[in-house]
C-alpha positions in Angstrom: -5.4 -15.8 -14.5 -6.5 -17.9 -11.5 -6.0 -16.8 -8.0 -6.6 -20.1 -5.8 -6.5 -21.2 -1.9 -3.4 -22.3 -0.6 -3.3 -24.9 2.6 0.1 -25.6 4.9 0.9 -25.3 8.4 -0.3 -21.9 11.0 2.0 -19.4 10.9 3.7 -20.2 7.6 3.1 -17.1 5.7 0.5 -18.5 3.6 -1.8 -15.3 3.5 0.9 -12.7 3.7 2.2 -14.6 0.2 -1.5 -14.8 -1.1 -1.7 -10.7 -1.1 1.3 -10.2 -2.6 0.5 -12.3 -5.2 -2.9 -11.0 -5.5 -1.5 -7.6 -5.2 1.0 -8.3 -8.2 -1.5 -9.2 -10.7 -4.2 -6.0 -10.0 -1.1 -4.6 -10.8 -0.5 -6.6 -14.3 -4.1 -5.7 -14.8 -5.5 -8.9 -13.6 -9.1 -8.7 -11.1 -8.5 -10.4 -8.4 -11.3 -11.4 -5.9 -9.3 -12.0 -2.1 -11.3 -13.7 0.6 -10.1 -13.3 4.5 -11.4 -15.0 7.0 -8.4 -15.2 9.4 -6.4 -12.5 10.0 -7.8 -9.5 12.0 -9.4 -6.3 9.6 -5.9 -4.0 11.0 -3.9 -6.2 10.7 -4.8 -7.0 6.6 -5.2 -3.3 6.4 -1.3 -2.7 7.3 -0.5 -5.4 5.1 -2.7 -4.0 2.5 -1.1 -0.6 2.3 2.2 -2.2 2.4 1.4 -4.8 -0.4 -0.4 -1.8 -2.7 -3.2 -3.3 -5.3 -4.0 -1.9 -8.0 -7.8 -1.0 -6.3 -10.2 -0.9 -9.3 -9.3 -4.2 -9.9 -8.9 -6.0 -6.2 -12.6 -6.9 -4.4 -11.4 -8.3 -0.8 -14.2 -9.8 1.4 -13.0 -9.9 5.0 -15.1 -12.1 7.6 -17.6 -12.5 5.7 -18.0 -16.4 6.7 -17.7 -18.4 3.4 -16.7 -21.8 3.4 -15.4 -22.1 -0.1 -16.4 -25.8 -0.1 -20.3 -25.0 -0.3 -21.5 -24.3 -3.6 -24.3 -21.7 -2.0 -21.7 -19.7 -0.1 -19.5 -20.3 -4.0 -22.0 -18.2 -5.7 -23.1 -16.3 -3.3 -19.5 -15.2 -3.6 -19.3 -14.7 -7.1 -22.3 -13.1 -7.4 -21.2 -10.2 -5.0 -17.4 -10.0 -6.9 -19.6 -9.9 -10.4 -18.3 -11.0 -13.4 -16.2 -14.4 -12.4 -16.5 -17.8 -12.3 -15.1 -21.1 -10.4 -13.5 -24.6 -11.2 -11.8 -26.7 -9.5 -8.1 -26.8 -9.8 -5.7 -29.4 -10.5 -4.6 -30.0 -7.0 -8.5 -29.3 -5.8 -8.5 -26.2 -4.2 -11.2 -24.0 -5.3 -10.4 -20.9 -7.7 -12.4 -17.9 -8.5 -11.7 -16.9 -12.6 -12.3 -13.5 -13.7 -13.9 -13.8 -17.1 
């Protein structure tokens, strides 16, 4: 299953919903790969224990300064996670694919 970028306004909860979702399927056995480039390391540690992935199966990157748009920084990515694989989505934000 996909885990994808989400865009809407500041403030709107749009990371807080992206770890619970990505939380929710390490837990349903999914890998999930969880890139954060915005919100302080503390602060997505207190949301991280709240939120509870399954850990062998979630790889979070925090600050590491990818731009998701760039091909390089797109494999450099997926070369770290191991094992997945992007595509564009539908609504062309980028998503990393566990294979």
């Amino acid at each position: 299953m996909p885990v994808s970028g989400h865009g809407g306004p500041a403030e709107s909860g749009k990371s807080l919903w992206s770890l619970c979702e990505a939380a929710a399927l390490t837990r349903e056995g999914q890998t999930v790969v969880y890139v954060s480039q915005e919100n302080p390391l503390p602060e997505e540690a207190r949301r991280l224990d709240r939120v509870r992935p399954e850990w062998s199966r979630f790889r979070f990157f925090h600050d590491q300064g990818f731009d998701l748009l760039l091909p390089d920084h797109v494999a450099a990515l997926m070369e770290a996670a191991g094992g997945c694989r992007a595509r564009r989505a539908r609504h062309a934000e980028r998503v990393l694919e566990w294979r």
